[in-house]
TORKOL-4160 file (C-alpha; in steps of 0.2 Angstrom, whole numbers, padded with zeros to 4 digits, m for minus):
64
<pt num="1" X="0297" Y="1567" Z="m0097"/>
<pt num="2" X="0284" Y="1571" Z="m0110"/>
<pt num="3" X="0274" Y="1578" Z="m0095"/>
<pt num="4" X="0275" Y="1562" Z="m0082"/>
<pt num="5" X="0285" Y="1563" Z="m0067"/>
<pt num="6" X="0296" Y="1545" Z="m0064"/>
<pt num="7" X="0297" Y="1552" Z="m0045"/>
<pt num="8" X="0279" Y="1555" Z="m0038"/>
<pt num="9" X="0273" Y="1571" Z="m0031"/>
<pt num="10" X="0281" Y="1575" Z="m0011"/>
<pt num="11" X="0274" Y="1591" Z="m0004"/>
<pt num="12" X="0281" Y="1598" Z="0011"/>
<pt num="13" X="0270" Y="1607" Z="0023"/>
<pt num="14" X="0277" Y="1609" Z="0039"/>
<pt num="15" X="0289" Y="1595" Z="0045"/>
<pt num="16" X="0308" Y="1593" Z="0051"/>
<pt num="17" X="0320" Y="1597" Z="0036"/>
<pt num="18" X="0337" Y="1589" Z="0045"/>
<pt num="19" X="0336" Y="1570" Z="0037"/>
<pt num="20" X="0335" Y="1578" Z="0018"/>
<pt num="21" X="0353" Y="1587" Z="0023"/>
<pt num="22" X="0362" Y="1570" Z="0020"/>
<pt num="23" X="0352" Y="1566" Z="0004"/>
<pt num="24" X="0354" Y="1572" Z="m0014"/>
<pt num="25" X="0334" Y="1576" Z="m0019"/>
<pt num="26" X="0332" Y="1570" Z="m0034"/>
<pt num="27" X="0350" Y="1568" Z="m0040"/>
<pt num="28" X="0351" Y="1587" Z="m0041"/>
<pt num="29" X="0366" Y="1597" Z="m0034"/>
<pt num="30" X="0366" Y="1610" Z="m0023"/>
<pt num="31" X="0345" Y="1610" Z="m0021"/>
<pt num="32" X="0339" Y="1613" Z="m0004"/>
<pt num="33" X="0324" Y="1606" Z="0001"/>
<pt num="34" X="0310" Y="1617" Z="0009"/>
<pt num="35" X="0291" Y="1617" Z="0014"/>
<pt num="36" X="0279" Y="1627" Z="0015"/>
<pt num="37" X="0280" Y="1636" Z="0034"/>
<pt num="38" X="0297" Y="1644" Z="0030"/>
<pt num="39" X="0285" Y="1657" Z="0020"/>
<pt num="40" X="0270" Y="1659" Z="0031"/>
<pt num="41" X="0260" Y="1649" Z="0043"/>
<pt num="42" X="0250" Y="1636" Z="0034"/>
<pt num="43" X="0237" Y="1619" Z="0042"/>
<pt num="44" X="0239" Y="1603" Z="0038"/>
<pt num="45" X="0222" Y="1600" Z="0031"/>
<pt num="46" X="0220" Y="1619" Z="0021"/>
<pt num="47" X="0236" Y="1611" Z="0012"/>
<pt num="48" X="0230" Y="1594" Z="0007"/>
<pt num="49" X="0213" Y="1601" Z="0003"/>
<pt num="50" X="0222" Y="1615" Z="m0011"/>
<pt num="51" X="0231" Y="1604" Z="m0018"/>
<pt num="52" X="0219" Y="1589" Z="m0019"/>
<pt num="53" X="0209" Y="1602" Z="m0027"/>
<pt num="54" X="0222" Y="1608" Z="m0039"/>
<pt num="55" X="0225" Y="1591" Z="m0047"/>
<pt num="56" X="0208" Y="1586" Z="m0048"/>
<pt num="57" X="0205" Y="1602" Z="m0058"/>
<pt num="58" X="0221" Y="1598" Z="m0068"/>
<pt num="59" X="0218" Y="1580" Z="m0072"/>
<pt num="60" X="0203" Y="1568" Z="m0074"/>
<pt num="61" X="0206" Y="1558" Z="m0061"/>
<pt num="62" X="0192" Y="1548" Z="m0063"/>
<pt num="63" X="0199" Y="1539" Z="m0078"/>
<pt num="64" X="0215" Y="1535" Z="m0071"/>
């Protein structure tokens, strides 16, 4: 809403999927949950590293 997430942020990078089968994500129907290493290999690290990155060039971080 008005560019603010109510939920947080949840990036999946490589982890077991089965416990979100019995959930509804986010209220939404027929949405499947995913992560990253279903399309190519990725490291643990090299992921939080990008995306640490990414929102500290998208935001001000500083004055939050």
């Amino acid at each position: 809403r008005r560019g603010c997430s109510y939920h947080g942020l949840s990036l999946n990078v490589d982890m077991n999927l089965e416990p979100f089968s019995r959930i509804n994500p986010c209220g939404l129907m027929d949405v499947e949950v995913t992560h990253i290493a279903a399309f190519a290999p990725v490291d643990l690290q090299e992921a939080k590293s990008k995306l640490l990155a990414a929102l500290l060039a998208r935001y001000d971080l500083e004055t939050l």
